[in-house]
DSSP file (Angstrom, degrees, kcal/mol; ACC not computed):
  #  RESIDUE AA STRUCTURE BP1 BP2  ACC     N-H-->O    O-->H-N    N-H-->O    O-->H-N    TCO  KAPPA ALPHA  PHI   PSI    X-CA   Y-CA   Z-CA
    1    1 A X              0   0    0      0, 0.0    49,-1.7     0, 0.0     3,-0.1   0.000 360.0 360.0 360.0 124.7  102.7  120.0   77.6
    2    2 A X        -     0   0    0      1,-0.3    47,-0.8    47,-0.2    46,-0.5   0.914 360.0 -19.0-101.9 -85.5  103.5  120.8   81.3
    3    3 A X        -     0   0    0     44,-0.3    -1,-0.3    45,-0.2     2,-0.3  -0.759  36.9-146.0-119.4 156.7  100.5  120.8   83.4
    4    4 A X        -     0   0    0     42,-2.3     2,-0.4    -2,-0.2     3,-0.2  -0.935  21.5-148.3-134.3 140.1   96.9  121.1   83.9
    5    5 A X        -     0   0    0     -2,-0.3    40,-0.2     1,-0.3    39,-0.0  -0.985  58.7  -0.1-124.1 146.1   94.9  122.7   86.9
    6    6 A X        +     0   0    0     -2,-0.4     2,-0.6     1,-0.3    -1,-0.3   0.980  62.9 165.2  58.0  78.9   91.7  122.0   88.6
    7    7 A X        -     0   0    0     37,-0.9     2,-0.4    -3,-0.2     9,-0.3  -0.965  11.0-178.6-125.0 151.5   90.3  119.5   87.1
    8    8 A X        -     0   0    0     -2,-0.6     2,-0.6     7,-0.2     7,-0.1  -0.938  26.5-129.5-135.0 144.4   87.4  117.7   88.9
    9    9 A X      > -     0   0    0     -2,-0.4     5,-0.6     3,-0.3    -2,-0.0  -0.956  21.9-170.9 -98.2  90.3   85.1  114.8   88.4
   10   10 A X  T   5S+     0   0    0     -2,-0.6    -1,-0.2     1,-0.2     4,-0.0   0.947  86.4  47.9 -26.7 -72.9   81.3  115.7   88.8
   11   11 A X  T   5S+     0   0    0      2,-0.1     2,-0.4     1,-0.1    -1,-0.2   0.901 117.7  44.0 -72.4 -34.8   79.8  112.8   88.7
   12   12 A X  T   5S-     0   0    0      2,-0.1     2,-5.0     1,-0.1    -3,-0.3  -0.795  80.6-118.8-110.8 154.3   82.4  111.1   91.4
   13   13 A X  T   5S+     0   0    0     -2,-0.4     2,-0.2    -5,-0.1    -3,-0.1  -0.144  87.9  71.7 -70.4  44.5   83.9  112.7   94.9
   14   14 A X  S   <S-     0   0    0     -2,-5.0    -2,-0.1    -5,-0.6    28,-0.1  -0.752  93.4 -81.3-176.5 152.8   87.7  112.5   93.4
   15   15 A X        -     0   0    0     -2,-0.2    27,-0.4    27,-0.2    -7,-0.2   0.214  56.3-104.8 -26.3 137.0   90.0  114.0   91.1
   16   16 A X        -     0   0    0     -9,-0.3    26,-1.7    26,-0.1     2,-0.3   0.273  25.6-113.8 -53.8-175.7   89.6  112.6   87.2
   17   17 A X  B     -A   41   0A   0     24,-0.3    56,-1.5    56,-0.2     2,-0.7  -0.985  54.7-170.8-141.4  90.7   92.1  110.1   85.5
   18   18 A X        +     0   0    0     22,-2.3     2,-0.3    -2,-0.3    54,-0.3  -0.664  31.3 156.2-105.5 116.6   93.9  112.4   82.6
   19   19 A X        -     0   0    0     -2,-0.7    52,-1.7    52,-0.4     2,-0.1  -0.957  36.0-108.3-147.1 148.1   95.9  112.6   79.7
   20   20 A X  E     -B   70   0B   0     -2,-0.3    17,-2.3    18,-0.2     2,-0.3  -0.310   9.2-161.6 -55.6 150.3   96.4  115.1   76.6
   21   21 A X  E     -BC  69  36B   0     48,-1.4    48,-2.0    15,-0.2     2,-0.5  -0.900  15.9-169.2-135.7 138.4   95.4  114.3   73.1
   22   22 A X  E     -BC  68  35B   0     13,-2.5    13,-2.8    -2,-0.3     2,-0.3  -0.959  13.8-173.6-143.3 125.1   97.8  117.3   70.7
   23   23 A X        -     0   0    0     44,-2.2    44,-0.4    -2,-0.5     2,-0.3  -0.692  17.0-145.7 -94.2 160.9   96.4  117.1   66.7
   24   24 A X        -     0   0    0      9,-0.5     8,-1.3    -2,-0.3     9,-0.6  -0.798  15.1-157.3-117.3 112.5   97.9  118.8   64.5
   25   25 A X  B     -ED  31  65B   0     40,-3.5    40,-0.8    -2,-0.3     6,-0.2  -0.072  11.7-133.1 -96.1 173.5   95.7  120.2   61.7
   26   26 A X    >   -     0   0    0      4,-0.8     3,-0.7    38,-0.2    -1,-0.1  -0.326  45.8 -91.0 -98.0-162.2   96.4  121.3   58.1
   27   27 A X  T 3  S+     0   0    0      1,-0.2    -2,-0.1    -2,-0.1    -1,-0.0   0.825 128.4  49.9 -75.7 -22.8   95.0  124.8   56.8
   28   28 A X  T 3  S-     0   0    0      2,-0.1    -1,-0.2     0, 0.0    36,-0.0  -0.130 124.4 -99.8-132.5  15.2   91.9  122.8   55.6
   29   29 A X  S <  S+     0   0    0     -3,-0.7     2,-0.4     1,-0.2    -2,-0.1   0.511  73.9 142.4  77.3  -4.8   91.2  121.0   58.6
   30   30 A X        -     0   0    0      1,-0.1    -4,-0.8    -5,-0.0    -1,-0.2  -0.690  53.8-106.3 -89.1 111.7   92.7  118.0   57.8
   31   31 A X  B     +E   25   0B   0     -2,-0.4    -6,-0.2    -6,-0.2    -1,-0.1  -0.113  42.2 160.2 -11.4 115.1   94.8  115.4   60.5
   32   32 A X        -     0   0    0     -8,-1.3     2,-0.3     1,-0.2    -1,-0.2   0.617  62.8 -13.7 -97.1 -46.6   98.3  115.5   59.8
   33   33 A X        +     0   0    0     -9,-0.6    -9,-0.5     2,-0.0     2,-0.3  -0.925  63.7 172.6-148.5 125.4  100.2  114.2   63.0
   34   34 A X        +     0   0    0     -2,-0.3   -11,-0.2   -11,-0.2     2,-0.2  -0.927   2.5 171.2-119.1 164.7   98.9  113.6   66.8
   35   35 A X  E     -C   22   0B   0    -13,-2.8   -13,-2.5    -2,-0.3     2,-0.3  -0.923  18.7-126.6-150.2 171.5  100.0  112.2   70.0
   36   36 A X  E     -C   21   0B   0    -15,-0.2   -15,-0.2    -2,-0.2    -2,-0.0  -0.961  12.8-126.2-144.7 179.5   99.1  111.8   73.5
   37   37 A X        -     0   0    0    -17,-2.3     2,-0.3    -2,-0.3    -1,-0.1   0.084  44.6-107.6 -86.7 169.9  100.4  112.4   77.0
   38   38 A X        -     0   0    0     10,-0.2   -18,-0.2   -20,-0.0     2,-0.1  -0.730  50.9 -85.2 -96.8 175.0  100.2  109.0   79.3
   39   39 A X        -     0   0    0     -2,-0.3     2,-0.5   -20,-0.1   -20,-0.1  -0.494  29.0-151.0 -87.5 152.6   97.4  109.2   82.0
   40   40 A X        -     0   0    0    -22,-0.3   -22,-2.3    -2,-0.1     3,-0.5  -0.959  21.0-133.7-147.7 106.6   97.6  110.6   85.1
   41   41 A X  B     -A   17   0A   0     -2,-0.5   -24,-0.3   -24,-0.3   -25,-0.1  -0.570  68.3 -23.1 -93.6 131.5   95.4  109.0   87.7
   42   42 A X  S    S+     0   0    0    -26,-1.7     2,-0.5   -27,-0.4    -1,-0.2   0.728  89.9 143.9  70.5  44.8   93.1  110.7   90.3
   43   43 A X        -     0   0    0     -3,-0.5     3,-0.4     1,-0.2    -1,-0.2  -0.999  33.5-168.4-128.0 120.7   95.4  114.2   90.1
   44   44 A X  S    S+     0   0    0     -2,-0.5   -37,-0.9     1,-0.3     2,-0.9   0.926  94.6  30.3 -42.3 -65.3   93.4  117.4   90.4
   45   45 A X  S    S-     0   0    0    -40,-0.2     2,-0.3   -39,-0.1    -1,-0.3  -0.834  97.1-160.6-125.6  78.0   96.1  119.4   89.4
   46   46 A X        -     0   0    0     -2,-0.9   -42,-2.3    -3,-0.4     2,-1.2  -0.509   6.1-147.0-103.2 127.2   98.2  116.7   86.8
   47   47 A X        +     0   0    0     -2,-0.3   -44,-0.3   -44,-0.2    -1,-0.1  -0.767  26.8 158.4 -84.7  94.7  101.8  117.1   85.9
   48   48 A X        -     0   0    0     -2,-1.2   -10,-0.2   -46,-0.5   -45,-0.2   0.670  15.7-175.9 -73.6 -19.3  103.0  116.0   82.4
   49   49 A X        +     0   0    0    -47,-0.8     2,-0.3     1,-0.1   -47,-0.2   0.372  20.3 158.6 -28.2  96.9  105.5  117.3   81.6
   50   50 A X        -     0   0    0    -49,-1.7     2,-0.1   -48,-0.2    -1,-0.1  -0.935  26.7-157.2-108.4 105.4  105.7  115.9   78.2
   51   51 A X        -     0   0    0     -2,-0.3     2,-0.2    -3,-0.1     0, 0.0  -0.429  19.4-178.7 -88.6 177.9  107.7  117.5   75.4
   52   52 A X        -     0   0    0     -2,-0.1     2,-0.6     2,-0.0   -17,-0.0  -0.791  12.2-151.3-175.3 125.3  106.4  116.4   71.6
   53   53 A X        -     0   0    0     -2,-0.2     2,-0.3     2,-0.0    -2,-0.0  -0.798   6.9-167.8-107.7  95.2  107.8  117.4   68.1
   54   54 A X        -     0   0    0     -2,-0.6     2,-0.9     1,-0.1    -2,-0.0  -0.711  26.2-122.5-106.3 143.1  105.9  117.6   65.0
   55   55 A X        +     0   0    0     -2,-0.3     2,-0.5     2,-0.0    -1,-0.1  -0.668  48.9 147.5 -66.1  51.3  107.5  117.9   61.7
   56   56 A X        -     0   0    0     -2,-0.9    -2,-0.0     2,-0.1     8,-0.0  -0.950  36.7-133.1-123.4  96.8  106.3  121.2   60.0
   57   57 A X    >   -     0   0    0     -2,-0.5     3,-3.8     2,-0.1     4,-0.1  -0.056  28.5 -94.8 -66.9 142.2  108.5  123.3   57.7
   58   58 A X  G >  S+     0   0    0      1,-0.2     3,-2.0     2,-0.2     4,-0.1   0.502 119.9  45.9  19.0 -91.8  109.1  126.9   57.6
   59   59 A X  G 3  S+     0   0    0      1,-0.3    -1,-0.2     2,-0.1     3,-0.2   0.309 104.5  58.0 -81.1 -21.6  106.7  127.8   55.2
   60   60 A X  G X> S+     0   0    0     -3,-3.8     4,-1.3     1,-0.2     3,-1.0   0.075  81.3  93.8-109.8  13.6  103.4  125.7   56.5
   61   61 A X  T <4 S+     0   0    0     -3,-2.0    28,-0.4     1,-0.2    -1,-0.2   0.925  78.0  52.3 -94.9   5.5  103.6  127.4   59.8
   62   62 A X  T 34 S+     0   0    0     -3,-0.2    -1,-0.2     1,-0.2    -2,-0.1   0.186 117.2  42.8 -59.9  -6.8  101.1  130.2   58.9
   63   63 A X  T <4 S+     0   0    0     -3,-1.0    -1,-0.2   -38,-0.1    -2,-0.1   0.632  90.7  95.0-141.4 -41.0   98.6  127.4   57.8
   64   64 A X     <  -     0   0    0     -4,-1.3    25,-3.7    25,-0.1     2,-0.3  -0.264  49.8-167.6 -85.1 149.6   98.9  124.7   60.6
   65   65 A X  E     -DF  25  88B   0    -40,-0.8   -40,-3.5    23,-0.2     2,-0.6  -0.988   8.6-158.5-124.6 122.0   96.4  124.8   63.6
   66   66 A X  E     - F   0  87B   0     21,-1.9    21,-1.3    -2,-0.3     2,-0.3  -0.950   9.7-153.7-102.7 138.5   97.5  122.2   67.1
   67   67 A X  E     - F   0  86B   0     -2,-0.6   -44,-2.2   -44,-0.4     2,-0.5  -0.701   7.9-156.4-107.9 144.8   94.7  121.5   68.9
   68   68 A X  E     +BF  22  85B   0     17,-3.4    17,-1.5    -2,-0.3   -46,-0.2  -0.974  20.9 178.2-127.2 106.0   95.5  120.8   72.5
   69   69 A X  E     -BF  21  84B   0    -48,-2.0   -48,-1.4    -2,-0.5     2,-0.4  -0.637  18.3-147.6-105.9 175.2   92.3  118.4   74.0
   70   70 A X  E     -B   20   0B   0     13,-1.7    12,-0.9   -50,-0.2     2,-0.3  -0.883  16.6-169.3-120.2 158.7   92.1  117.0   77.7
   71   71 A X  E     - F   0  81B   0    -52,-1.7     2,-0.4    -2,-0.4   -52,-0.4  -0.811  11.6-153.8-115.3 168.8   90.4  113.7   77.9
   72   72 A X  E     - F   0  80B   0      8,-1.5     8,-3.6    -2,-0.3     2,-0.5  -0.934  11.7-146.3-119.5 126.1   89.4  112.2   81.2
   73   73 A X  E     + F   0  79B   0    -56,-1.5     6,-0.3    -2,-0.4   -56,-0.2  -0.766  20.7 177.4-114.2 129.5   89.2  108.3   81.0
   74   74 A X  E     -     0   0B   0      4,-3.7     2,-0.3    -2,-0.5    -1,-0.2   0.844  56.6 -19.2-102.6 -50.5   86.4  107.1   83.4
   75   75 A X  E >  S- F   0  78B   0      3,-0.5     3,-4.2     1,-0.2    -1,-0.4  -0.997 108.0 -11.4-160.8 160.3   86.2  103.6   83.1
   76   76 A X  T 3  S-     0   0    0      1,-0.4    -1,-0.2    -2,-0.3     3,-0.1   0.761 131.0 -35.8   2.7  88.1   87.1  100.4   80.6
   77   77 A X  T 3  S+     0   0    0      1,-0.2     2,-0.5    -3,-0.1    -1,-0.4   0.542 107.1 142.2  75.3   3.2   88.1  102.3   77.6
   78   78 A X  E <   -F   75   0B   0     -3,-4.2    -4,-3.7     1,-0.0    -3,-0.5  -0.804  28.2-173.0 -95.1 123.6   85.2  105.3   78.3
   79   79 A X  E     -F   73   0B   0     -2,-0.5     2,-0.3    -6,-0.3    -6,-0.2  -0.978  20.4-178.3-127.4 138.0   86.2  108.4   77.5
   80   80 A X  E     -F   72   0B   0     -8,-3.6    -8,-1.5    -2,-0.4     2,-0.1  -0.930  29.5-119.7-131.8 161.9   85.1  112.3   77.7
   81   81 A X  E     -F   71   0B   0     -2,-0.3   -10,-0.3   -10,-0.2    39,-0.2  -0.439  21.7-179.6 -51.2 129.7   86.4  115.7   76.7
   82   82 A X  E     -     0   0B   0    -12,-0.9    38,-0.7     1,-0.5     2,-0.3   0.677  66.7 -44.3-103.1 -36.5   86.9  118.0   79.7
   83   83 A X  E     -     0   0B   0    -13,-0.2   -13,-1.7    36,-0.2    -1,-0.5  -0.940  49.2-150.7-161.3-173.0   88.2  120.8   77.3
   84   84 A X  E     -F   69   0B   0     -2,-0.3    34,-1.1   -15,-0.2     2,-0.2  -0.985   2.7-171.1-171.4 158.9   90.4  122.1   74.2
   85   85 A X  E     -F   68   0B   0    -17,-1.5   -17,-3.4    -2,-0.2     2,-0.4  -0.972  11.3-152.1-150.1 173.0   91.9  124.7   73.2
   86   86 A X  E     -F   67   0B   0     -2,-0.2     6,-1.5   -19,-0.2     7,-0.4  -0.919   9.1-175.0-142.3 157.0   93.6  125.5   69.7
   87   87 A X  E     +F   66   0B   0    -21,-1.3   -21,-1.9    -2,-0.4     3,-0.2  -0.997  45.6  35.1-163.4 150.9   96.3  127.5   68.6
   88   88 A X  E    S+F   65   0B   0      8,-0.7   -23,-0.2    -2,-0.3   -26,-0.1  -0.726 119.2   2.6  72.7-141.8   98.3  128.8   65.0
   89   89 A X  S    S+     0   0    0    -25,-3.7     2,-0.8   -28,-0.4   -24,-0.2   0.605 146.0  29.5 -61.8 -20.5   95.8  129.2   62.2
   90   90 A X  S    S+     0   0    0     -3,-0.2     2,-0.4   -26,-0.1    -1,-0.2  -0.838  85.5 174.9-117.9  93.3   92.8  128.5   63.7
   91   91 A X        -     0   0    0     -2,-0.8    -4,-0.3     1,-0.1     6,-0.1  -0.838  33.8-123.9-104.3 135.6   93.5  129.6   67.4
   92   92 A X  S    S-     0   0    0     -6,-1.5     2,-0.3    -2,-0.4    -5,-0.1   0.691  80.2 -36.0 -46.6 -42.5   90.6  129.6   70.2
   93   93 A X  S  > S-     0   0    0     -7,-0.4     4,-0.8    -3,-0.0    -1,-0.1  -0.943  78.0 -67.4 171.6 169.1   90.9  132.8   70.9
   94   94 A X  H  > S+     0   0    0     -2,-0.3     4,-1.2     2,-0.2     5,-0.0   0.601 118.2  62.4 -52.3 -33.9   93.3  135.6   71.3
   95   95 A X  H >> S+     0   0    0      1,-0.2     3,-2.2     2,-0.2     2,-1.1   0.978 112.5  45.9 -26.6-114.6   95.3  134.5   74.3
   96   96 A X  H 3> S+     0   0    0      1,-0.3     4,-1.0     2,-0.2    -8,-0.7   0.377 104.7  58.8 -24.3 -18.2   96.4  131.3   71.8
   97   97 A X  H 3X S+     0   0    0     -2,-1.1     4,-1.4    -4,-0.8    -1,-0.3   0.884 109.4  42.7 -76.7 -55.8   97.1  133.4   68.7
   98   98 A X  H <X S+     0   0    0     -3,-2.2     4,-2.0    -4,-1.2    -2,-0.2   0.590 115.9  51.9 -74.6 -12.3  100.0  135.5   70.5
   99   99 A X  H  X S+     0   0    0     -4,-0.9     4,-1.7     2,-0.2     3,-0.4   0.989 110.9  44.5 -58.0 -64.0  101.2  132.3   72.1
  100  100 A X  H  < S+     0   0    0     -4,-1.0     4,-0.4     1,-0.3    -2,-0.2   0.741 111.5  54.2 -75.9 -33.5  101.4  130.8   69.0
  101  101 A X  H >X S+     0   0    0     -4,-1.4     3,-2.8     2,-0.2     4,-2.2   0.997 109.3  50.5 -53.4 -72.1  103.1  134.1   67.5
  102  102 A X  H 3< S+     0   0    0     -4,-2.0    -2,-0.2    -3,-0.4    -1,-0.2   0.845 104.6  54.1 -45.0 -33.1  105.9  134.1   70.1
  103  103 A X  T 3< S+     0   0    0     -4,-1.7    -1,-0.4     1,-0.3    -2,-0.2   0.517 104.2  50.6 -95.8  23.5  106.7  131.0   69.8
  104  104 A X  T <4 S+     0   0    0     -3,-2.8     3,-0.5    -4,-0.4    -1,-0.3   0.410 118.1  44.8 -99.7 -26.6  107.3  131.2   65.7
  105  105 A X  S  < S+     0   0    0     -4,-2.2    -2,-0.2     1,-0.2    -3,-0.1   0.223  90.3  91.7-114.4  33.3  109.5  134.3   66.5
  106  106 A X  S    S-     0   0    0     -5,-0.1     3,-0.2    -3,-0.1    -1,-0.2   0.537  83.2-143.1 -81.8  -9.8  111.3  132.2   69.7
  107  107 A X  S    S-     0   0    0     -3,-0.5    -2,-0.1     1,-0.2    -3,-0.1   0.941  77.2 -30.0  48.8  78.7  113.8  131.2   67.2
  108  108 A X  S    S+     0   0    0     -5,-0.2     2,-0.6     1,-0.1    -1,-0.2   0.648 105.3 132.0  62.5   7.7  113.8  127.4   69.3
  109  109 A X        -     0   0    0     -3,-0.2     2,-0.1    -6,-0.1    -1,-0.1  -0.952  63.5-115.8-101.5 118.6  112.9  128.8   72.9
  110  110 A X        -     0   0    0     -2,-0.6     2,-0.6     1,-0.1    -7,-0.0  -0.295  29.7-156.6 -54.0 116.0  110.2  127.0   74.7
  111  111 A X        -     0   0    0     -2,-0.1     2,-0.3    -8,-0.1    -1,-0.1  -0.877   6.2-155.7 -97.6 106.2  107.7  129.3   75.0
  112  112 A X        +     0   0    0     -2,-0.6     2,-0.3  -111,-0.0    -2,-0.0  -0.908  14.3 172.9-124.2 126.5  105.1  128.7   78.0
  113  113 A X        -     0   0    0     -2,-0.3   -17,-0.0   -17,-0.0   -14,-0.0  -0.966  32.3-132.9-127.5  97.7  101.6  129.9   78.4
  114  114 A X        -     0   0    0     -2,-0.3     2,-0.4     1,-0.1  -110,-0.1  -0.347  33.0-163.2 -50.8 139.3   98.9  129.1   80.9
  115  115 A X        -     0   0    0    -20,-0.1     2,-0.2   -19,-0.0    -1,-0.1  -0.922  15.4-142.6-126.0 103.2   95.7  128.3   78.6
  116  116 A X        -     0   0    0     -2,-0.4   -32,-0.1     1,-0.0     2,-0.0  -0.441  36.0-124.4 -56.3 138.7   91.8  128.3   80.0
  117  117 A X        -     0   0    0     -2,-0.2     2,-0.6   -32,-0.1   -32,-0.1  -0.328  11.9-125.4 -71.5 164.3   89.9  125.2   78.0
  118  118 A X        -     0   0    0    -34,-1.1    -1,-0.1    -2,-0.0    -2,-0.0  -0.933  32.7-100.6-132.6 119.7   87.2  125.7   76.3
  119  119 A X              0   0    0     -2,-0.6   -36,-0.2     1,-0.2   -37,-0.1   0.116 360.0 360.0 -43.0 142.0   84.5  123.6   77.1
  120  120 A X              0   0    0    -38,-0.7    -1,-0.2   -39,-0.2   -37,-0.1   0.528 360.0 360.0 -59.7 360.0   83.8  120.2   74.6
């Protein structure tokens, strides 16, 4: 996960507090593995770069869906979605399908895709 742009805070006059949440689902919907990014305070436009490896063999990657959420932490432990977007078997959308495609035939080259969120 590299970056995030233009994220804003309604309800207050400055940039959000943010960090990524990455699931990884089975074919069936099911949690297998997640992690998340560390937070990144009061940045519009927030840098993560954050690599992360999950464990999937060969054969399950036709089946597996990662779901990519943002959270924004407002205060003591309160958190909301600002978006998500998903990608392999259950992909948001088309954009996320052919990402997810390249990068099974990248043979092990990081493959990088701007992604719009999709509102919680």
């Amino acid at each position: 996960m590299v970056k995030g742009s233009h994220f804003r805070n309604l309800a207050v006059n400055r940039p959000p507090d943010t960090y990524g949440k990455l699931t990884l689902l089975d074919s069936a919907g099911q949690e297998m593995s997640r992690c998340k990014t560390s937070l990144r305070r009061g940045q519009p436009h927030p840098v993560y770069k954050e690599t992360f490896i999950f464990q999937v063999a060969l054969f399950q990657l036709s089946d597996v869906t990662l779901l990519v959420s943002i959270y924004s932490q407002r205060s003591m432990k309160r958190k909301e979605m600002v978006g998500w977007v998903s990608l392999g078997h259950s992909s948001s959308g088309e954009e996320e399908r052919l990402h997810w495609q390249d990068m099974r035939e990248s043979q092990g080259e990081q493959v990088c895709r701007w992604h719009v969120l999709l509102e919680s």
